[in-house]
N, C-alpha and C positions, 0 to 999 in steps of 0.2 A: 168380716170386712169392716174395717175402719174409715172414718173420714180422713186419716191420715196415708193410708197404707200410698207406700215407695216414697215418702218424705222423709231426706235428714233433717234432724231438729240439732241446736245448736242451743243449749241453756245455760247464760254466766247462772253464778252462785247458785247452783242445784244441789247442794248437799243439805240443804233444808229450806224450811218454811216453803214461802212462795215458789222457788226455785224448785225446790223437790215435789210440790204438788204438781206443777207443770210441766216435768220433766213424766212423770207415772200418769199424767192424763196425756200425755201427747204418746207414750209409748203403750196406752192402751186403745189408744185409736188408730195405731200402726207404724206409725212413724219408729223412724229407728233416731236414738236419741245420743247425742255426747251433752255429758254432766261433765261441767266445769267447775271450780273453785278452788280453794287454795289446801283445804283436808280432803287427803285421799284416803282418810277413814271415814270420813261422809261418804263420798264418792261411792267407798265400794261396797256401803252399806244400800245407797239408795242401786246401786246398779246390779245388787244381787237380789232386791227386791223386785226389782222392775224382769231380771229372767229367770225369776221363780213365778213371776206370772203370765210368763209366755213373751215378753216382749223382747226388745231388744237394746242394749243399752252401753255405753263405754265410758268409762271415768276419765277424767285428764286432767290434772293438776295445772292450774293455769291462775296468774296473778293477774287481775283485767287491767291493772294498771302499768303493766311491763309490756313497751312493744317485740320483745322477743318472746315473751312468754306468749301474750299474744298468737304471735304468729308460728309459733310452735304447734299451741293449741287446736289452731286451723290448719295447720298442715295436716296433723295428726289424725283430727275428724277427717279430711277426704281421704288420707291414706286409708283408711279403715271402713269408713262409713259411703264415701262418695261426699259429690259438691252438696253445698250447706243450702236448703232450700228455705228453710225456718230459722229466723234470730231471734231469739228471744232473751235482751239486753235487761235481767231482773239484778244482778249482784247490786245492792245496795249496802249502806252505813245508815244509822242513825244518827251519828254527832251525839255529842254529847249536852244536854240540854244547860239552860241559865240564858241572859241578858247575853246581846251580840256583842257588848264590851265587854265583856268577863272570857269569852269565847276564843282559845288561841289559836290566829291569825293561819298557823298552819292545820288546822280542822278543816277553815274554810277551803285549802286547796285540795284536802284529802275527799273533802265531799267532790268535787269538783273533779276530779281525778276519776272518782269510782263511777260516779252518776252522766259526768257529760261526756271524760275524755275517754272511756276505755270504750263506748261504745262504739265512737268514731273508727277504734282501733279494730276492729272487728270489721265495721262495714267497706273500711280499705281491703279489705281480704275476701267480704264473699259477694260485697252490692255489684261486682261487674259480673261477676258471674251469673247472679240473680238474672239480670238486665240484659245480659249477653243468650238465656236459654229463657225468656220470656216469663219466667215464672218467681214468684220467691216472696214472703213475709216479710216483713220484720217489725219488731217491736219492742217498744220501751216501757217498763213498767214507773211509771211515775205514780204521784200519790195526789188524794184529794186536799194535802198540801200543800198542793201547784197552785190551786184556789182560794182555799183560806191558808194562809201564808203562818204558820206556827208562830207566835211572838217569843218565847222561847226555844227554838231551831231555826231560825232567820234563813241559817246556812244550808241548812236541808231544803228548808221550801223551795228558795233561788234556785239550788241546781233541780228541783223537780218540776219547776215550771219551765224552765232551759230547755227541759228532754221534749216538752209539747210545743217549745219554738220550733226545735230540731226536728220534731217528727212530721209536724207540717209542712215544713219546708221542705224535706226529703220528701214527702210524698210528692208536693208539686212538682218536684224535680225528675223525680222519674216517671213523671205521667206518663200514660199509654204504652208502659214496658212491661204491664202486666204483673210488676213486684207493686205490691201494698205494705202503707207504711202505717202505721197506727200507735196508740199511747191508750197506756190502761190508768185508772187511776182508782187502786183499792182506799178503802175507807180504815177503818180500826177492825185487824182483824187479828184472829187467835192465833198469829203462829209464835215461834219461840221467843219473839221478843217480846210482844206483849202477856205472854204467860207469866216469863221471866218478872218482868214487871211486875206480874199481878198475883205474882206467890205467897209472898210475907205478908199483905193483905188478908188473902185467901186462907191462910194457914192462920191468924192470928184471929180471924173472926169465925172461925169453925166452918167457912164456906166453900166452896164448889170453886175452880179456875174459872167456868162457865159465867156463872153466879157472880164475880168479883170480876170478872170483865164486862158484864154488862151493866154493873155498875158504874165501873172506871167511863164507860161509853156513856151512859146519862149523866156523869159528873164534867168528860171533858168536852162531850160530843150531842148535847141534848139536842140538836137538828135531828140526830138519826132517826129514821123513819121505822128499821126495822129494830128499834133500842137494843141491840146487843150485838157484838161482835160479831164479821162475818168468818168462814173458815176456808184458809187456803187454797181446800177446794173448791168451793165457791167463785172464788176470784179464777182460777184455772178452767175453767165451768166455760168461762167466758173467753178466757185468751186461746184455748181448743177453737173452740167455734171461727173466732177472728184469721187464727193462723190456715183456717181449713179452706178448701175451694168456695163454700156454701158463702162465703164472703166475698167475695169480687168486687162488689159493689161499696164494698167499707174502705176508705182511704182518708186521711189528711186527720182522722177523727181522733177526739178526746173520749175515750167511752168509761163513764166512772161507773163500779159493782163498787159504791161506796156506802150502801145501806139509807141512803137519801140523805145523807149529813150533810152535801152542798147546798143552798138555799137558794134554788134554781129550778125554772122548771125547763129550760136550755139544755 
């Protein structure tokens, strides 16, 4: 028995990092999962992982900035799966970093695209239904970002504090419907981007990935409380728990698993 068990889960960009840990934590607490994203070689690697472990899982190629794809995507998980009880809105961009004047002007709507507008695109398709059968998640992965505001990704933070406008608001709006709305906000964690990031480093100074991202974290992140990167499951640790009934009482909230980097005790 799972905390999930008879929940569809619904995860944009699950063919890694953040996506794929939450897609394999949510389908090992029962929930039956569609994996979304644009590689249906991700896809069908994480979705043969997840029912080589018992679970249950369906890939689907879907661009979260396309309203057809969209809406294809969400057909296809009820045709298959049933109505979508859990969203969980993770496919994110990093941008590309420098000075917001150096920065070309259409970055900024591709962020904006992926982080504010495709989630919308989703919740047109499953928030009445949520609303209509009393029950339902959902959730935006924003970043601790949204707070301290990157001065080299200007255009990332904007839209990651936008998702904790939106998630607020939605939650007050569906009050007493029995759907919860929530915002996560991971800190610096190991998954493929910051590996990526921290290879040529790692490899050049004869060190460990580990090793060379907890460095990167005390050189860019010296708040962090827990000084070293966290790992995707870790942050998934938490969005399980949020998306599960044992939450009821969580709504409108900001909840950072950002290793104490924000300088808050709020």
């Amino acid at each position: 028995m799972g905390i999930l068990d008879g929940q569809v889960a619904l995860v944009t960009g699950a063919g890694r990092g953040f996506g794929r840990a939450i897609a394999e934590s949510f389908a090992a607490e029962g929930a039956a999962v569609a994996l979304l994203a644009r590689s249906l070689t991700q896809l069908d690697e994480v979705a043969r992982a997840i029912l080589a472990g018992g679970g249950h899982a369906i890939g689907v190629r879907c661009d979260v900035t396309d309203a057809a794809s969209v809406a294809h995507a969400v057909a296809k998980t009820e045709e298959l799966l049933g109505p979508v009880d859990l969203l969980v809105n993770n496919a994110g961009i990093p941008g590309p970093f420098g000075p917001i004047w150096q920065v070309d002007p259409d970055e900024w709507w591709r962020a904006q695209a992926v982080h504010i507008r495709a989630p919308m695109l989703f919740l047109h398709h499953v928030l009445p239904g949520m609303i209509e059968r009393g029950w339902g998640r959902v959730l935006f992965l924003s970043s601790e970002s949204a707070l301290n505001i990157p001065a080299d990704m200007i255009h990332y933070g904007f839209t990651k504090t936008a998702a904790l406008a939106i998630s607020r608001g939605l939650a007050k709006r569906v009050a007493g419907s029995g759907v919860t709305v929530n915002a996560i906000l991971p800190g610096p964690t190991l998954s493929e981007g910051l590996r990526a990031m921290v290879a040529e480093g790692a490899a050049a100074g004869g060190r460990s990935i580990e090793d060379e991202a907890r460095a990167f974290v005390m050189t860019h992140r010296p708040s962090s409380i827990i000084q070293r990167a966290a790992t995707p499951e870790e942050v998934a640790n938490l969005i399980v728990y949020v998306a599960s009934p044992q939450a009821s009482a969580t709504t409108g909230a900001s909840l950072r698993v950002d290793g104490g980097v924000v300088e808050t005790i709020a």
